[in-house]
N, CA, C and O atoms as a GROMACS GRO file, in nm:
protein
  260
    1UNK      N    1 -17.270  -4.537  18.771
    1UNK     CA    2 -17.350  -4.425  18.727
    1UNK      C    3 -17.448  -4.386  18.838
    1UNK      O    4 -17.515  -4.465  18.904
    2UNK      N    5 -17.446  -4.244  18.849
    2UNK     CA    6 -17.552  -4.233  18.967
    2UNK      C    7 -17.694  -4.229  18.916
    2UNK      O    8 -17.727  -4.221  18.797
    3UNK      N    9 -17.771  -4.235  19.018
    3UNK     CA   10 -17.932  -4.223  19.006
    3UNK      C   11 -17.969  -4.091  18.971
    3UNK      O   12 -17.895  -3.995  18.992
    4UNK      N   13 -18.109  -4.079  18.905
    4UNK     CA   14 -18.078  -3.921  18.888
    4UNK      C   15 -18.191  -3.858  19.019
    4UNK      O   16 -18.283  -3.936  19.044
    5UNK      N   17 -18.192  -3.790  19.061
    5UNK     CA   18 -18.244  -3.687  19.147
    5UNK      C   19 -18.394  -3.658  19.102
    5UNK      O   20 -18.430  -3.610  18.995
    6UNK      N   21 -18.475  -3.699  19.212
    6UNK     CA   22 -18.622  -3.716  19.174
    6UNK      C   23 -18.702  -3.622  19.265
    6UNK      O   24 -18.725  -3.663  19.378
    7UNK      N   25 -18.726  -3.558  19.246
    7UNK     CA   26 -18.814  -3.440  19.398
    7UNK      C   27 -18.953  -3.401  19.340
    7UNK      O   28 -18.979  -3.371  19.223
    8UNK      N   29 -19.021  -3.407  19.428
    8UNK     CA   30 -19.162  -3.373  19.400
    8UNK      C   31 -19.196  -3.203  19.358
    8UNK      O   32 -19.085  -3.150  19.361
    9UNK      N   33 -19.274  -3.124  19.331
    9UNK     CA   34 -19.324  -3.056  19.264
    9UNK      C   35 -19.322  -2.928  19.367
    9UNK      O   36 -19.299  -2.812  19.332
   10UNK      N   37 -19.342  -2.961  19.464
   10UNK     CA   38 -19.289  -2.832  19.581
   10UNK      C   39 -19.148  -2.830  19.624
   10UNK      O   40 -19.072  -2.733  19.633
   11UNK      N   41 -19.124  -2.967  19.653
   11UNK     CA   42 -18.956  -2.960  19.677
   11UNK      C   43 -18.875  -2.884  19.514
   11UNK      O   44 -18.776  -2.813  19.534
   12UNK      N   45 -18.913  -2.899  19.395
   12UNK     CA   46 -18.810  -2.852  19.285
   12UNK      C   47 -18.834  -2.715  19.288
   12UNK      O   48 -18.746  -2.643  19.240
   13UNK      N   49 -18.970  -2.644  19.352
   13UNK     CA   50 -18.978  -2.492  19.309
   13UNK      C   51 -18.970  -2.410  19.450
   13UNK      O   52 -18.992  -2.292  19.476
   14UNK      N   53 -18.931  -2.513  19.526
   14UNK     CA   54 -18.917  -2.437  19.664
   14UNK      C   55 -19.031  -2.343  19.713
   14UNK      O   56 -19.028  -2.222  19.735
   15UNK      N   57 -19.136  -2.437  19.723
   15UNK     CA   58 -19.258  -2.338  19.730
   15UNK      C   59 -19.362  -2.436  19.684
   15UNK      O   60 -19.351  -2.539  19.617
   16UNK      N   61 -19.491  -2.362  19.750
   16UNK     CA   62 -19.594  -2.472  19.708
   16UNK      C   63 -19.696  -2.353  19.609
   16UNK      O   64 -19.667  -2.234  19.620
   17UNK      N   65 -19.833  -2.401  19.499
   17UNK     CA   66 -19.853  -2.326  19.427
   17UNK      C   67 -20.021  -2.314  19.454
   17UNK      O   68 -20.111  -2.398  19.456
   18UNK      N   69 -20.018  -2.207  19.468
   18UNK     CA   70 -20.152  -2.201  19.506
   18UNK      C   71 -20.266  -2.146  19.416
   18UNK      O   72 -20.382  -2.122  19.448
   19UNK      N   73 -20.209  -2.134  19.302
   19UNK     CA   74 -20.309  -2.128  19.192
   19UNK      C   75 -20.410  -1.965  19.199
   19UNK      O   76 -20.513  -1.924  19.143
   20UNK      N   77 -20.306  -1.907  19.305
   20UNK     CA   78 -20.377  -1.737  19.281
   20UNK      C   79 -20.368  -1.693  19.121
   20UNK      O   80 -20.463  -1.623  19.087
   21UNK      N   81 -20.295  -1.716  19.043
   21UNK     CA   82 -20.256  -1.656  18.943
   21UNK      C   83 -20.395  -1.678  18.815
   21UNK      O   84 -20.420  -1.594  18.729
   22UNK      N   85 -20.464  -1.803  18.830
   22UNK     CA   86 -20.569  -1.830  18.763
   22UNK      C   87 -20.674  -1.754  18.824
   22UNK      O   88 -20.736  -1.672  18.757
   23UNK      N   89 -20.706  -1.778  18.979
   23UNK     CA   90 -20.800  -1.665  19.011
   23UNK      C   91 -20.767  -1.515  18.951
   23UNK      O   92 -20.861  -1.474  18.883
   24UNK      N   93 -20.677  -1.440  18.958
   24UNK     CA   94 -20.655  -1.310  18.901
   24UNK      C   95 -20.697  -1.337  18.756
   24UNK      O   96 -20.804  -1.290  18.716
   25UNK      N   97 -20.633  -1.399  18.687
   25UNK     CA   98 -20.639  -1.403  18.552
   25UNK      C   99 -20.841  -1.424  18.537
   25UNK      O  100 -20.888  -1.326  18.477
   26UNK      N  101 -20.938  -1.517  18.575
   26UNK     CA  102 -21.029  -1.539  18.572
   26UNK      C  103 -21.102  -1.380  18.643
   26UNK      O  104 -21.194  -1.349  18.567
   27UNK      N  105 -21.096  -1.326  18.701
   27UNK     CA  106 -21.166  -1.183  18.795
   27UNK      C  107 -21.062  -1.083  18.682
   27UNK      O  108 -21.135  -0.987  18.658
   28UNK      N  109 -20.960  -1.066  18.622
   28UNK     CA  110 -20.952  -1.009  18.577
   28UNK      C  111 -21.033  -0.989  18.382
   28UNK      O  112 -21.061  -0.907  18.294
   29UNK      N  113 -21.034  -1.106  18.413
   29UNK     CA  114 -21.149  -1.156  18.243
   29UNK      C  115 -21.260  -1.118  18.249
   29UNK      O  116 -21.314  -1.080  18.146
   30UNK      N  117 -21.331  -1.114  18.378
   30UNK     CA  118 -21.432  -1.101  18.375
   30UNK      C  119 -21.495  -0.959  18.378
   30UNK      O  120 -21.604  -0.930  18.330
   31UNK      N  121 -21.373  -0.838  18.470
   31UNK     CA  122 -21.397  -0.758  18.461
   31UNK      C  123 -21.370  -0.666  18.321
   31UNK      O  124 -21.426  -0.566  18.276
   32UNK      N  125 -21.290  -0.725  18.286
   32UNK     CA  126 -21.281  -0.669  18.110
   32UNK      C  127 -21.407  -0.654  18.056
   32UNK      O  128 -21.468  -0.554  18.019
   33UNK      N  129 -21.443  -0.808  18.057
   33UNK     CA  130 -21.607  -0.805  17.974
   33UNK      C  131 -21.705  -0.770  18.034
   33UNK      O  132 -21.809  -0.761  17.968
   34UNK      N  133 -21.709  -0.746  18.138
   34UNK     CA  134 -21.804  -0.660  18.179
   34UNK      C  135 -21.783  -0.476  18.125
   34UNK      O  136 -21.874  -0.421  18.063
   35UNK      N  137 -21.698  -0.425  18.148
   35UNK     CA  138 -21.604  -0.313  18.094
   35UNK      C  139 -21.668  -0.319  17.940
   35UNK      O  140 -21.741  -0.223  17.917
   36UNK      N  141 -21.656  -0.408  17.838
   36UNK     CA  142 -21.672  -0.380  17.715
   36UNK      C  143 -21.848  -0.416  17.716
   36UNK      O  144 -21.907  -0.314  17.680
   37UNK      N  145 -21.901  -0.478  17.732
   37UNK     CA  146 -22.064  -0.427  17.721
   37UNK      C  147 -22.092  -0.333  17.784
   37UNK      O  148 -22.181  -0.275  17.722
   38UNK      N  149 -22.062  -0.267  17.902
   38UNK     CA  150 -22.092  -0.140  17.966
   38UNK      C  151 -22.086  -0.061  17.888
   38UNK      O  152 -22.192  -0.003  17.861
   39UNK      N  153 -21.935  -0.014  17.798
   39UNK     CA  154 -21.905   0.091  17.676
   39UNK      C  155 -21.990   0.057  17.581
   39UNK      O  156 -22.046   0.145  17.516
   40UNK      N  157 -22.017  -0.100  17.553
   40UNK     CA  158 -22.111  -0.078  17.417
   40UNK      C  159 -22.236  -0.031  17.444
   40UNK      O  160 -22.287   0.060  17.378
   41UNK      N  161 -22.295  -0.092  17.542
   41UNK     CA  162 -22.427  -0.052  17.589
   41UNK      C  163 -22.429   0.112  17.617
   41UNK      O  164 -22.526   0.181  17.587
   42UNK      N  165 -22.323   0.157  17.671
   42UNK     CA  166 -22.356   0.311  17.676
   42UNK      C  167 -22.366   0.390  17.524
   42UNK      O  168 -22.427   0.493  17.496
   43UNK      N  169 -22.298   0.320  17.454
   43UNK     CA  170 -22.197   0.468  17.332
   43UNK      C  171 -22.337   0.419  17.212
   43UNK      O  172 -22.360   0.483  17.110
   44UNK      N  173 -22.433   0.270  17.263
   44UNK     CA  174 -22.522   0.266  17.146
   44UNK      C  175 -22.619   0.317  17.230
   44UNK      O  176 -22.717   0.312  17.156
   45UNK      N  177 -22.664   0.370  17.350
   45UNK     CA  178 -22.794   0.427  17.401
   45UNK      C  179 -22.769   0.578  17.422
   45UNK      O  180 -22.864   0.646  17.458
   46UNK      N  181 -22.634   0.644  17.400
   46UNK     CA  182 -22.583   0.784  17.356
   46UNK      C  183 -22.612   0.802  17.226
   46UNK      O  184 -22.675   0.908  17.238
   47UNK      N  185 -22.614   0.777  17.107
   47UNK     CA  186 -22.625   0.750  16.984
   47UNK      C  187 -22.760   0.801  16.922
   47UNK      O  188 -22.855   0.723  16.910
   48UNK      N  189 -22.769   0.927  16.886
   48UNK     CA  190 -22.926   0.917  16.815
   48UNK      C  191 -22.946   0.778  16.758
   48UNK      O  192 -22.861   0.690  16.744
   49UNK      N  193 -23.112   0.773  16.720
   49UNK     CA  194 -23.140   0.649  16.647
   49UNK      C  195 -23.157   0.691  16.521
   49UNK      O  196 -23.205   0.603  16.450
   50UNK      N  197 -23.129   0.826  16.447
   50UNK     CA  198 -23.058   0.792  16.282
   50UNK      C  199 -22.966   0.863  16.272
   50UNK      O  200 -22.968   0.964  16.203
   51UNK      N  201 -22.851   0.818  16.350
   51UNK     CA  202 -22.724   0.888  16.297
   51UNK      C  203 -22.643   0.834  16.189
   51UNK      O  204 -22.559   0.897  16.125
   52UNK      N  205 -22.684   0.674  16.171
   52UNK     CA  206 -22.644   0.647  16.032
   52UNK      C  207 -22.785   0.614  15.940
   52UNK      O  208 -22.809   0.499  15.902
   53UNK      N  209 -22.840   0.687  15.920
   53UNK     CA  210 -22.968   0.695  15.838
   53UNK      C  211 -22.985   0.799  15.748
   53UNK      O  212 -23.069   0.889  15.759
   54UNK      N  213 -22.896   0.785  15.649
   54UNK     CA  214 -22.922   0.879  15.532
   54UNK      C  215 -23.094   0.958  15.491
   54UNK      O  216 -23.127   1.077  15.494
   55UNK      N  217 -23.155   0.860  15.463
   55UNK     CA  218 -23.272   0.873  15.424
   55UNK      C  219 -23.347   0.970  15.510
   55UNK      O  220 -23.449   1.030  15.475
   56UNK      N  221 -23.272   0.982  15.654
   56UNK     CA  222 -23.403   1.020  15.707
   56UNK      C  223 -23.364   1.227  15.672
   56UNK      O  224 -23.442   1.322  15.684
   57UNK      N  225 -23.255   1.226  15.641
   57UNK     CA  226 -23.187   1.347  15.632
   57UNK      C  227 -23.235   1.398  15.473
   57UNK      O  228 -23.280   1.512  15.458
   58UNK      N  229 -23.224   1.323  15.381
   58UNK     CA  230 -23.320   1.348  15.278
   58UNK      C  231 -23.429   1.366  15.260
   58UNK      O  232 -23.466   1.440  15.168
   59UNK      N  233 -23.528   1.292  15.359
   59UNK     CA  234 -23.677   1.375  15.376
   59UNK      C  235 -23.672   1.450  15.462
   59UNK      O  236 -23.782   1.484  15.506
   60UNK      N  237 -23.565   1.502  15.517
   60UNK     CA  238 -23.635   1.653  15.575
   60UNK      C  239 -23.583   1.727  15.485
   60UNK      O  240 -23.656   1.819  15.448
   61UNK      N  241 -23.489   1.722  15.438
   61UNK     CA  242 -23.454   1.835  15.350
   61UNK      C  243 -23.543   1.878  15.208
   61UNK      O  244 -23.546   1.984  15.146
   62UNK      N  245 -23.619   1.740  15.184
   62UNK     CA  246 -23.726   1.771  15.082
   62UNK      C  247 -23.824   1.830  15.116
   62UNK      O  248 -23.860   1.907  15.026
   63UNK      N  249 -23.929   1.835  15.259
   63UNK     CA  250 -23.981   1.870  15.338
   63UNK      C  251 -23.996   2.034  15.323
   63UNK      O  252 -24.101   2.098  15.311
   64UNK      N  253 -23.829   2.094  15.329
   64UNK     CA  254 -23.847   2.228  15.328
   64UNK      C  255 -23.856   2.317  15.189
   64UNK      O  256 -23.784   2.304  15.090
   65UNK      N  257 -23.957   2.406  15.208
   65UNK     CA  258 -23.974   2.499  15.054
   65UNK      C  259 -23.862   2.562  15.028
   65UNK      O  260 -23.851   2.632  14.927
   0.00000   0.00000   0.00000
């Protein structure tokens, strides 16, 4: 019976791994979340401060004769 064939981790993928793929993945994470507080931070400092405030739309309208 033969032996079975044992090769190290660069010899089986013909290539050695240099772990770019986690850097992208990590700079690409990060720029996401940066991306989504930017939009939140903008679209809530665009936003009157009672656009969901019923009440405040009811006292003006009582306000007028």
């Amino acid at each position: 019976m033969e032996q079975p064939i044992r090769k190290g981790t660069d010899e089986a993928r013909a290539g050695s791994t240099p772990h770019i793929v986690r850097y992208v993945l990590g700079a690409s994470l990060l720029l996401a979340l940066a991306a989504m507080i930017i939009v939140y931070l903008w679209g809530d400092a665009s936003t009157p401060d009672d656009a969901g405030d019923s009440s405040a739309v009811a006292v003006s309208e009582q306000a007028q004769p």
